[in-house]
C-alpha positions as CSV (number, residue, x, y, z in Angstrom):
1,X,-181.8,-28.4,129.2
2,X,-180.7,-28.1,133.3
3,X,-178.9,-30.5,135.1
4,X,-180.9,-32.9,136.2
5,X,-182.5,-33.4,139.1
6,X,-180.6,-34.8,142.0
7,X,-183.0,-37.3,142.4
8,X,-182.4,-38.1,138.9
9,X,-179.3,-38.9,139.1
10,X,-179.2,-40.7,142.3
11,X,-181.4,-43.3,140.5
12,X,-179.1,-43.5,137.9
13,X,-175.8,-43.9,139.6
14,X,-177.1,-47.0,141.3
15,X,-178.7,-48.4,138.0
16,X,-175.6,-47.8,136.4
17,X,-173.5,-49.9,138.9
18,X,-175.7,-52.6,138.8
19,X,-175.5,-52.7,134.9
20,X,-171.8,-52.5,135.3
21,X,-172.1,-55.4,137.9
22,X,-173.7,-57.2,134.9
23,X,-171.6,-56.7,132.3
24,X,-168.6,-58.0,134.0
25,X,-170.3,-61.0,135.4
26,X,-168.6,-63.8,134.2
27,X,-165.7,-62.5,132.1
28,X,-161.7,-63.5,132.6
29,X,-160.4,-60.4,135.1
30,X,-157.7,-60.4,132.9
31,X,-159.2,-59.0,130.3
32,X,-157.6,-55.9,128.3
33,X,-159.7,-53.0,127.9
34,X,-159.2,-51.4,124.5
35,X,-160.4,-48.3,125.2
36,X,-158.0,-48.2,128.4
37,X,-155.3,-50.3,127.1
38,X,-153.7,-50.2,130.5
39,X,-156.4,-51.4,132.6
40,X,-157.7,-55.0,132.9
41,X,-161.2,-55.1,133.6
42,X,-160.5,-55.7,137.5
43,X,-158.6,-52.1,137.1
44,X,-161.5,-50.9,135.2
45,X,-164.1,-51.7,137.9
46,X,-162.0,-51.3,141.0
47,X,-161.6,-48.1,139.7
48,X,-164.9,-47.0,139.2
49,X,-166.3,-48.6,142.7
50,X,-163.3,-47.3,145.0
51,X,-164.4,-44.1,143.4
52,X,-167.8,-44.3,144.8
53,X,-166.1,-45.6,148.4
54,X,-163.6,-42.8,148.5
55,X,-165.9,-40.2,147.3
56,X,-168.5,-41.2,150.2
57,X,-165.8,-41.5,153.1
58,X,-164.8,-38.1,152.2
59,X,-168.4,-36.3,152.4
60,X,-168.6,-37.8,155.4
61,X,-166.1,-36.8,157.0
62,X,-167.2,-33.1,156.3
63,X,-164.1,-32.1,155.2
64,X,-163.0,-28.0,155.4
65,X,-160.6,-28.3,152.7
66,X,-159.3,-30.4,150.1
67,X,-159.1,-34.1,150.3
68,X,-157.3,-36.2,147.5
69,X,-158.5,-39.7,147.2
70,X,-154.7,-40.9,147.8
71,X,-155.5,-39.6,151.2
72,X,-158.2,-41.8,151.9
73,X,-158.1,-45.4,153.3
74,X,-161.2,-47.9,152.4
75,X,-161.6,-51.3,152.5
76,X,-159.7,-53.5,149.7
77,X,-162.0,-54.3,146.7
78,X,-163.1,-58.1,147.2
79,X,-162.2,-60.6,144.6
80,X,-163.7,-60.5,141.1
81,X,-166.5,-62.3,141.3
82,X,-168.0,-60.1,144.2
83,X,-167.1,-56.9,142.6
84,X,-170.8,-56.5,141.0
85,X,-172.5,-56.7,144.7
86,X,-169.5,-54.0,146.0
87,X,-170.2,-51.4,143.0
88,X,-173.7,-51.3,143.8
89,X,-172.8,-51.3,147.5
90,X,-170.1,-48.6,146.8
91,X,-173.3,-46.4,144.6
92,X,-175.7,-47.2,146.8
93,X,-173.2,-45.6,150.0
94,X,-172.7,-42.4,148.2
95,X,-175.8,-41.9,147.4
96,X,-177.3,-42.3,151.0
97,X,-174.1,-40.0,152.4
98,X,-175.2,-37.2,149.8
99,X,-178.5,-37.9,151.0
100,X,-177.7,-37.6,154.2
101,X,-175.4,-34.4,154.3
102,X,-177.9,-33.0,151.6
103,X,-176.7,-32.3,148.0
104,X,-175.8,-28.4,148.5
105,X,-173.7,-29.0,151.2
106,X,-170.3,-27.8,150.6
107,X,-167.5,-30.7,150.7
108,X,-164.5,-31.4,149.1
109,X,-163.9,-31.7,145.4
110,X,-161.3,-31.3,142.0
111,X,-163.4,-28.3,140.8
112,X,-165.1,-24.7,141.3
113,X,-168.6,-27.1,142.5
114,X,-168.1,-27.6,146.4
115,X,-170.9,-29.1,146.5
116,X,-171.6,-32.7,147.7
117,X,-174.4,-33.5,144.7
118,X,-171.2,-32.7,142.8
119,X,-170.1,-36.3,143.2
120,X,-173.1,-37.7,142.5
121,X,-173.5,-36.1,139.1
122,X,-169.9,-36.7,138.5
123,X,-169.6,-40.9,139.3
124,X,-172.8,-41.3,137.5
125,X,-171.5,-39.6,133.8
126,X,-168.1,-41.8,135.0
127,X,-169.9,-45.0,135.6
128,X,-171.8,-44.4,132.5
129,X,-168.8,-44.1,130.1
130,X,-166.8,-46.7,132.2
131,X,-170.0,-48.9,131.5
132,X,-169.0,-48.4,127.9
133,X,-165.2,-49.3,128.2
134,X,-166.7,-52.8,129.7
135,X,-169.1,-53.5,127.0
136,X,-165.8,-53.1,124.7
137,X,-163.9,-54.9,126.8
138,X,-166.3,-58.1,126.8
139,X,-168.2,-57.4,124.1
140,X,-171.5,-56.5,126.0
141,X,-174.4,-54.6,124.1
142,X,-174.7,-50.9,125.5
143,X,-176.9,-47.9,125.2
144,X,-177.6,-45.3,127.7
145,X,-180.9,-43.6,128.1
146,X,-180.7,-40.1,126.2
147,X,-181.4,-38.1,128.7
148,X,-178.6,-39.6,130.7
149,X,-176.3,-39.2,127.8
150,X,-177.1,-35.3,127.5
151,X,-176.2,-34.2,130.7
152,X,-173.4,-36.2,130.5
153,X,-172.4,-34.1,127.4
154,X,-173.3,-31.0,129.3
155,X,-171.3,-32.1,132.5
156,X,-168.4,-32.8,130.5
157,X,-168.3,-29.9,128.2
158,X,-168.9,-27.5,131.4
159,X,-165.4,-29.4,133.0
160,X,-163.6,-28.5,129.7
161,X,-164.4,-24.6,129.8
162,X,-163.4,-24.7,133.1
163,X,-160.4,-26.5,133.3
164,X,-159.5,-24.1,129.9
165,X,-159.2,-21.6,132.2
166,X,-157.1,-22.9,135.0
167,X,-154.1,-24.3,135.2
168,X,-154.3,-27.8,136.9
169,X,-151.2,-30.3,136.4
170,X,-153.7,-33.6,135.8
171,X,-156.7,-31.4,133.9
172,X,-155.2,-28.7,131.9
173,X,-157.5,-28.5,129.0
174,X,-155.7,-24.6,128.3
175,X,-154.9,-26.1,124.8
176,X,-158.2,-26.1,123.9
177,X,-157.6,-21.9,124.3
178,X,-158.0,-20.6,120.6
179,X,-159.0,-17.5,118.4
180,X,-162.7,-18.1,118.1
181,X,-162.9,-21.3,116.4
182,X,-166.4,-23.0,117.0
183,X,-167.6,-26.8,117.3
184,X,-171.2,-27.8,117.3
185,X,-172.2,-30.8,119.1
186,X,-175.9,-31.6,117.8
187,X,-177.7,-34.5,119.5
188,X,-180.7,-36.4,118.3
189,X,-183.0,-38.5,121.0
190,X,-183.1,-36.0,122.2
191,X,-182.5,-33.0,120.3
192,X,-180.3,-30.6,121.7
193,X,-177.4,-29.0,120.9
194,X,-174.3,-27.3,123.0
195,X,-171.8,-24.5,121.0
196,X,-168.2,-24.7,121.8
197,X,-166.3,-21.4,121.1
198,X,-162.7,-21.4,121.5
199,X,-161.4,-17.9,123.0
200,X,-158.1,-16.5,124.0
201,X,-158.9,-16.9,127.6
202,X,-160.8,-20.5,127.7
203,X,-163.7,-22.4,125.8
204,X,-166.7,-21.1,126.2
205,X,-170.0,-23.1,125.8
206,X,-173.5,-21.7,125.2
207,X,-177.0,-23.5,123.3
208,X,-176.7,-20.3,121.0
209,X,-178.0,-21.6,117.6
210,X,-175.5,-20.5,115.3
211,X,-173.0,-21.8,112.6
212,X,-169.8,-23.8,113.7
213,X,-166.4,-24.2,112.0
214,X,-167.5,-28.2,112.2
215,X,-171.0,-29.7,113.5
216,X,-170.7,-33.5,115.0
217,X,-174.5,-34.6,114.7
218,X,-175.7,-38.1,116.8
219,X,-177.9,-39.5,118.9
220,X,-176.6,-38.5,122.5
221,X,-175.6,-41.6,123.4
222,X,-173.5,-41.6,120.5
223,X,-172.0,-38.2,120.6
224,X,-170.9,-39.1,124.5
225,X,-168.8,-41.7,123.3
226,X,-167.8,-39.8,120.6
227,X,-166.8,-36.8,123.0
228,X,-164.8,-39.4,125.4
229,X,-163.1,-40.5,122.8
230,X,-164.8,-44.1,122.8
231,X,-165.9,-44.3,119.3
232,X,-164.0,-42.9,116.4
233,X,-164.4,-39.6,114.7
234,X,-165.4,-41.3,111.6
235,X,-168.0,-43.9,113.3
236,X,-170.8,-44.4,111.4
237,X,-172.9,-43.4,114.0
238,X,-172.1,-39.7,113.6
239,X,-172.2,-37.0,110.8
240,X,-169.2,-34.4,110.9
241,X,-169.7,-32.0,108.7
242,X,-167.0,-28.9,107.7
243,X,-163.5,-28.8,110.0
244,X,-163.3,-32.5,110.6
245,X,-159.4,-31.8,112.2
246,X,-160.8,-29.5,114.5
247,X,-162.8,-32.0,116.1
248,X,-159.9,-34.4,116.1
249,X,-158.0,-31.8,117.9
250,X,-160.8,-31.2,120.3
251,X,-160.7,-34.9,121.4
252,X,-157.1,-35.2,121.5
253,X,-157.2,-32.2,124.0
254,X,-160.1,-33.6,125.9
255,X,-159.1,-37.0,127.0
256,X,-159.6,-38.3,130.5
């Protein structure tokens, strides 16, 4: 399975933020989020939408070089009961800046992709997961469609083999470096699957069909929470079968 399309995606960012919107609509701001113990959901969801504003006032500014979001100035999120309209706002502006600078057009970002549709693929899979942490949080229903959820496995797993090759003081993932240690991920709805192979030099990850040291088998909806860490290794919702610590240690190396 590719990436999918741009197009794709932009849909779905937007879509996502409105769901967000809705899941926060009428809770307490104060609310803890389990899954982020030190966020309320106000953190949660300022987060995620001054992501989108930061992300957008950088490709516009068609930057040369790196630009960290601490750099940038945007306008103060609004009070908590307008944060719903100013995530889809916040989507909806990134999406037209891509648009408008077109998706291959180099900008600034965190990793080896320079290019501007990197951001939209990224706050999408972010927006989806953060989604998640809400639902927790409140105690919303949530599913993601499973096409959604599969590139947001493959987006994630291609961040770990990258960031197990480089050292980067906030994304170092160079303890997920091994001696040829495998992990399967195996989604159903749809059915895919992604190898994880853990080499001296970094993790490499491939849809060879092979064995695995440990297979993690779910829907893809499920094995994306499983893989951010926001279910437990021993939800029902999965089936781990063979090295069940080496997945444990995979998560515990993989969190964001």
């Amino acid at each position: 399975m590719k990436s999918l399309s741009h197009d794709r995606l932009a849909e779905a960012l937007v879509a996502e933020a409105e769901e967000f919107g809705m899941v926060i609509a009428g809770a307490a701001p104060d609310v803890r989020v389990p899954t982020c113990p030190e966020w309320t959901l106000r953190d949660l969801a300022c987060h995620v939408g001054l992501a989108y504003h930061k992300s957008a006032a950088i490709i516009a500014s068609r930057p040369t070089g790196y630009v960290p979001f601490d750099a940038v100035t945007v306008d103060d999120p609004p009070g908590f009961d307008a944060l719903g309209g100013w995530l889809v706002d916040g989507a909806e502006r990134l999406v037209e800046t891509v648009a408008d600078i077109g998706p291959e057009t180099p900008t600034s970002t965190w990793t080896p992709d320079r290019r501007a549709g990197f951001w939209t693929r990224r706050l999408t899979h972010e927006t989806v997961v953060h989604r998640a942490d809400a639902a927790l949080a409140t105690g919303a229903p949530y599913d993601v469609d499973g096409d959604l959820a599969a590139d947001g496995i493959a987006e994630g797993l291609d961040l770990v083999a990258v960031f197990s090759r480089l050292e980067h003081p906030a994304l170092d993932r160079t303890s997920l470096r091994g001696t040829g240690e495998t992990l399967l991920f195996r989604a159903t709805e749809p059915d895919l699957r992604w190898l994880a192979r853990r080499t001296p030099s970094g993790v490499e990850v491939s849809r060879e069909q092979a064995e695995a040291d440990v297979v993690v088998t779910g829907r893809a909806a499920d094995l994306l929470l499983a893989l951010t860490g926001r279910i437990a290794t021993d939800d029902p919702r999965l089936t781990v079968s063979g090295d069940a610590e080496l997945f444990r240690h995979w998560r515990e190396h993989t969190k964001f």
